[in-house]
C-alpha positions as CSV (number, residue, x, y, z in Angstrom):
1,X,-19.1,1.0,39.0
2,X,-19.4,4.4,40.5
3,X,-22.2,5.1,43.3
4,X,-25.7,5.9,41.5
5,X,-26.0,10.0,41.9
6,X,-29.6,10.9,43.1
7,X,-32.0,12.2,40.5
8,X,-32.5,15.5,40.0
9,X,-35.4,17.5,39.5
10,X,-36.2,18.8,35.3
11,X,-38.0,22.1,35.7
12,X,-40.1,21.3,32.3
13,X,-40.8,17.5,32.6
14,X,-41.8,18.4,36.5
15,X,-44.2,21.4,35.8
16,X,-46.0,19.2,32.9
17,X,-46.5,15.9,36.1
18,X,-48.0,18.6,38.7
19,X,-50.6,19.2,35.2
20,X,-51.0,15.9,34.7
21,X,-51.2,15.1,38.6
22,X,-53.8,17.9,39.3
23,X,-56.1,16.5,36.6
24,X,-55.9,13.1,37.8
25,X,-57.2,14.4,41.1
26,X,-59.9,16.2,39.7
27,X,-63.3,14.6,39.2
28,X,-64.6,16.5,36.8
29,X,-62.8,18.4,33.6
30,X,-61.2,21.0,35.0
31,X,-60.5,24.9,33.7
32,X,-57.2,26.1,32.4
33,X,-57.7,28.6,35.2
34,X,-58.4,25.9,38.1
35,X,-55.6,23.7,37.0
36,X,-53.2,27.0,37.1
37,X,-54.7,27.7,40.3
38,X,-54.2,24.7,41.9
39,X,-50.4,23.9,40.4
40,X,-49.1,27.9,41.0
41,X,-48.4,28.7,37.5
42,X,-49.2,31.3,35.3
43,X,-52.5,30.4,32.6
44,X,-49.5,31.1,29.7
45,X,-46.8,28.6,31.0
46,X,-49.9,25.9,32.3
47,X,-51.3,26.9,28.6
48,X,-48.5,25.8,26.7
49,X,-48.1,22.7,28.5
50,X,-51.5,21.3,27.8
51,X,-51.0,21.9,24.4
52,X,-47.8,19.9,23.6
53,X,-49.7,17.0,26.2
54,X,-52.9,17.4,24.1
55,X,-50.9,16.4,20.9
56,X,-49.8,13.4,22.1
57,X,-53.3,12.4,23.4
58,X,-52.1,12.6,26.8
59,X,-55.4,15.5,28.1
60,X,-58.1,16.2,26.1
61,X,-60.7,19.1,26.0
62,X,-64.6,18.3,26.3
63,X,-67.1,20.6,24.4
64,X,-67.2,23.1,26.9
65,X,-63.0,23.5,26.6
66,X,-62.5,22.3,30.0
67,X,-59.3,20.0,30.5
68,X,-59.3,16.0,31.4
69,X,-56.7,13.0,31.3
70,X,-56.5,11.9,27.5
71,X,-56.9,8.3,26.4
72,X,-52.6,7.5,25.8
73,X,-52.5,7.8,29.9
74,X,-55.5,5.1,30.1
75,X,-53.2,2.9,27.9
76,X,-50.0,3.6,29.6
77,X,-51.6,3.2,32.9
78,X,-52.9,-0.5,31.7
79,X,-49.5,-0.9,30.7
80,X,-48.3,-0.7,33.9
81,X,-51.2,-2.5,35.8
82,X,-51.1,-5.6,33.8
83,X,-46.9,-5.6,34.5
84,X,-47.6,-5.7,38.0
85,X,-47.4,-8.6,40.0
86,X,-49.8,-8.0,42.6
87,X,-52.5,-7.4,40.6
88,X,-51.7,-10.7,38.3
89,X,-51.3,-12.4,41.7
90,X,-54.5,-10.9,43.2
91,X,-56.7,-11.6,40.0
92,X,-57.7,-15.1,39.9
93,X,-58.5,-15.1,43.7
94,X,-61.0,-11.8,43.5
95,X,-63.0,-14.1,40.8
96,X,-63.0,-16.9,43.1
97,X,-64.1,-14.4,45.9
98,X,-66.9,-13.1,43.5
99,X,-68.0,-16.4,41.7
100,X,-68.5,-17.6,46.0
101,X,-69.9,-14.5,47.4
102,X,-71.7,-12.5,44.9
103,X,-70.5,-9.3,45.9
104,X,-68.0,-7.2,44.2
105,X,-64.5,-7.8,44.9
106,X,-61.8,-5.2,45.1
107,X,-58.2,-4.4,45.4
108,X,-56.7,-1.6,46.9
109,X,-53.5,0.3,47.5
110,X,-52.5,2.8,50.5
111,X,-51.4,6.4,48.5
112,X,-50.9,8.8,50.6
113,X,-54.0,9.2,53.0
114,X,-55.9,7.7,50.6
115,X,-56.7,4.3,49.0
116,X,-56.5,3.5,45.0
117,X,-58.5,1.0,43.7
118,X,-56.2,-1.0,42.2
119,X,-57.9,-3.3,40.2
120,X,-62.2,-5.2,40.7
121,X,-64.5,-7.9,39.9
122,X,-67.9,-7.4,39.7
123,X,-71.1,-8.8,41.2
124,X,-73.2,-10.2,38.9
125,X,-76.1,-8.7,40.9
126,X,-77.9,-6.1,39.4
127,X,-77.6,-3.6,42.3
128,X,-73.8,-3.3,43.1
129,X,-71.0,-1.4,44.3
130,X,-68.6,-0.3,40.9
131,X,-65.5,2.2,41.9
132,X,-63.4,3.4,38.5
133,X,-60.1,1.4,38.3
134,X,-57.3,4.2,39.5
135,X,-59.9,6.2,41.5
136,X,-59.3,6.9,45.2
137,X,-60.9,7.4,48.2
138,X,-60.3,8.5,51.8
139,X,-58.4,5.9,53.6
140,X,-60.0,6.6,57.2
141,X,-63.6,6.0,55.9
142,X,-63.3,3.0,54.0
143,X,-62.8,-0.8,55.0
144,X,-59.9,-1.1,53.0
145,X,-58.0,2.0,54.2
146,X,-58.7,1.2,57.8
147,X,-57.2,-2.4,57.0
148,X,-54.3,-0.9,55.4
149,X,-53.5,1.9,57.9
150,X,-54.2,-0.6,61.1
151,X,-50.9,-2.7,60.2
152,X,-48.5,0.1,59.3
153,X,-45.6,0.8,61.1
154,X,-46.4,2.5,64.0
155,X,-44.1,6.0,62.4
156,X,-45.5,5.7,59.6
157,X,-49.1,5.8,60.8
158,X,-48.5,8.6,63.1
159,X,-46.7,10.8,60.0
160,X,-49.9,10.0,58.2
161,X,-52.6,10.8,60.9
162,X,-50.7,13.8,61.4
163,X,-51.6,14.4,57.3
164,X,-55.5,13.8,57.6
165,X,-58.1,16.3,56.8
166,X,-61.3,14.3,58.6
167,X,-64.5,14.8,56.5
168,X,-67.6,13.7,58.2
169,X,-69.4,12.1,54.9
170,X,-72.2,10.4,57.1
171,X,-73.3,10.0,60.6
172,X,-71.0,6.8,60.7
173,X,-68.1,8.2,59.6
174,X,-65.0,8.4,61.8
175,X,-64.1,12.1,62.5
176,X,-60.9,12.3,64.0
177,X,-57.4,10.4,65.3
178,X,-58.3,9.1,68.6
179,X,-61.0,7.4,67.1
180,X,-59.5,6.0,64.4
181,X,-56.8,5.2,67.0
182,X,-59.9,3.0,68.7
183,X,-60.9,1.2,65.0
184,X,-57.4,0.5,64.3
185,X,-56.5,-1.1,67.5
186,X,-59.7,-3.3,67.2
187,X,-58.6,-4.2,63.4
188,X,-55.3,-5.3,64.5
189,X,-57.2,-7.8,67.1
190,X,-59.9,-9.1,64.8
191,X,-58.0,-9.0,61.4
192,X,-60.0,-7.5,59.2
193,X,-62.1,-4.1,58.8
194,X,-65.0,-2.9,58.4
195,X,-67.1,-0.1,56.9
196,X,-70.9,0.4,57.7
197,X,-71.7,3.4,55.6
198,X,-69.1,5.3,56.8
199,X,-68.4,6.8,53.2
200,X,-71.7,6.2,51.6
201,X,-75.3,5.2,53.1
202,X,-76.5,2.0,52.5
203,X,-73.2,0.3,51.0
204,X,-70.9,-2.2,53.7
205,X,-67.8,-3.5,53.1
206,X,-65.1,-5.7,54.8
207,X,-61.5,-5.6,54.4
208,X,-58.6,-7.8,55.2
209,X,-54.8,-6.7,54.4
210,X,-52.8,-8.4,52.1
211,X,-48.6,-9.1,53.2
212,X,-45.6,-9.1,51.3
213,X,-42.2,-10.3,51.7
214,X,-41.6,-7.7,53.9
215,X,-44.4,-7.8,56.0
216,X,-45.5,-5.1,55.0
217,X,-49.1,-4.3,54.1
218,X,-48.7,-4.0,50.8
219,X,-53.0,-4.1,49.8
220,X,-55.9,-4.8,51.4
221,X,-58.6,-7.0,49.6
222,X,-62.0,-5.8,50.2
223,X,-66.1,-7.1,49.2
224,X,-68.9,-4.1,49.0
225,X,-72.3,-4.4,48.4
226,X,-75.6,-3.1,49.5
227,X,-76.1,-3.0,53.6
228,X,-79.6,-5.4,52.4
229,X,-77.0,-8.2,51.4
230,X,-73.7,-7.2,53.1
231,X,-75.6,-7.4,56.6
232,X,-73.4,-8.2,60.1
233,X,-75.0,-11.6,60.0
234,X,-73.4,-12.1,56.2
235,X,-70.1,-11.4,57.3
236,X,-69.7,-12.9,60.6
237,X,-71.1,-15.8,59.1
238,X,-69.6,-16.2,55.6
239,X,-67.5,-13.3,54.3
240,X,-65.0,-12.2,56.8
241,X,-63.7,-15.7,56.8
242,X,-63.9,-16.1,53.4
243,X,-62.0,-13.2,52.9
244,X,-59.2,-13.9,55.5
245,X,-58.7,-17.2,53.3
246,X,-58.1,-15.1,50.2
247,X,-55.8,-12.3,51.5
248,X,-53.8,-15.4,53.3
249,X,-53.4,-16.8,50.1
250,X,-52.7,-13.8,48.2
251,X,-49.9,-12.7,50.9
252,X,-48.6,-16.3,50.3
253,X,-48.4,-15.7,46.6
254,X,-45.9,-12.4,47.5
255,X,-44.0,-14.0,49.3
256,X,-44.9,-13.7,52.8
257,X,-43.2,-16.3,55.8
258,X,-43.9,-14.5,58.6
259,X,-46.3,-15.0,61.5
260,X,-50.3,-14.5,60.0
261,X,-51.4,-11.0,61.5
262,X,-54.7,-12.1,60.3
263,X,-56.8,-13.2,63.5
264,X,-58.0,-17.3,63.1
């Protein structure tokens, strides 16, 4: 059998993803203008494309004719989550996590600079942290991004701290490289992150990465809750460690042999 050529780019199908990917970005319904704004095509050609997606349920218009993901991407993209084995893996032990903590569990991926909340279990408390399935967040001001970006590769960390735009969203917030340099380091030592309002006042979090085969970090396993509950004293005590157990066992589950990077 011949060697595989490499794929090439379809001018049609690849103009109709950069639609589809601007709107996924967006966090509100966005304007046929905006979206042909922010893909660099003309409000015709971007026009014509949402109208052939719109059929197929694939966007949608609210009342004021503004554009968002339709409801046949919310079933293709559970499609795809519930074929994935890292969630399926991950599942049972974020109950466990929940059902022993009481805070909301959650399950993250690195994209990019960012994190994607992969998949969550919620506290049954009636103030708690809730983040939409598929939505994202900066990776340098959350536990989980920190966790995820302290045990890349060394290249591959630089390439993406080379890629950050640094938002200060609160006083705590990280606001540039050598500092995250700093967290990292002290992440890598401890085994585990964490996020004192760094995104949002009032809300802590901890973080521990989850291996694969590889060795790679493949997720990172996270609890959030109010800074009342989720105090210093909560997590050194209880949570950190309780966590470390989980991502050990999720790691495990992937197929990880290696030396534990998590600290003991």
């Amino acid at each position: 059998m011949g060697k595989r050529k490499p794929a090439q780019p379809i001018q049609t199908l690849d103009r109709a993803l950069m639609i589809l990917e601007a709107l996924s970005r967006a966090e509100k319904p966005r304007t046929l203008s905006e979206i042909a704004g922010e893909v660099g095509l003309d409000r015709s050609t971007v026009y014509r494309f949402l109208g052939a997606m719109e059929l197929r349920d694939m966007v949608q218009q609210d009342d004021s004719n503004r554009y968002k993901l339709g409801l046949k991407l919310v079933e293709i993209g559970y499609a795809a989550l519930e074929e994935m084995d890292l969630r399926l893996v991950a599942r049972p032990i974020l109950q466990e996590l929940v059902h022993s903590c009481n805070e909301t569990a959650n399950l993250s991926v690195l994209v990019g600079t960012e994190v994607m909340y992969l998949d969550q279990v919620e506290s049954s408390n009636m103030i708690k942290m809730f983040a939409r399935i598929g939505s994202r967040a900066p990776a340098y001001a959350t536990g989980a991004g920190k966790a995820l970006l302290a045990f890349l590769p060394p290249s591959e960390l630089d390439e993406l701290l080379e890629r950050i735009n640094f938002r200060q969203y609160t006083n705590r917030t990280i606001t540039g490289p050598e500092l995250l340099r700093s967290s990292l380091s002290q992440i890598r030592l401890q085994g585990y992150a964490l996020d004192f309002g760094e995104l949002e006042e009032g809300v802590n979090c901890v973080a521990v990465p989850v291996f694969d085969w590889r060795g790679y970090p493949a997720a990172a396993i996270s609890m959030s809750g109010p800074s009342s509950r989720v105090t210093e004293e909560f997590i050194g005590g209880h949570l950190a460690r309780t966590l470390v157990t989980a991502a050990r066992e999720v790691s495990r589950k992937l197929g990880y042999k290696g030396e534990n990077a998590i600290a003991d």
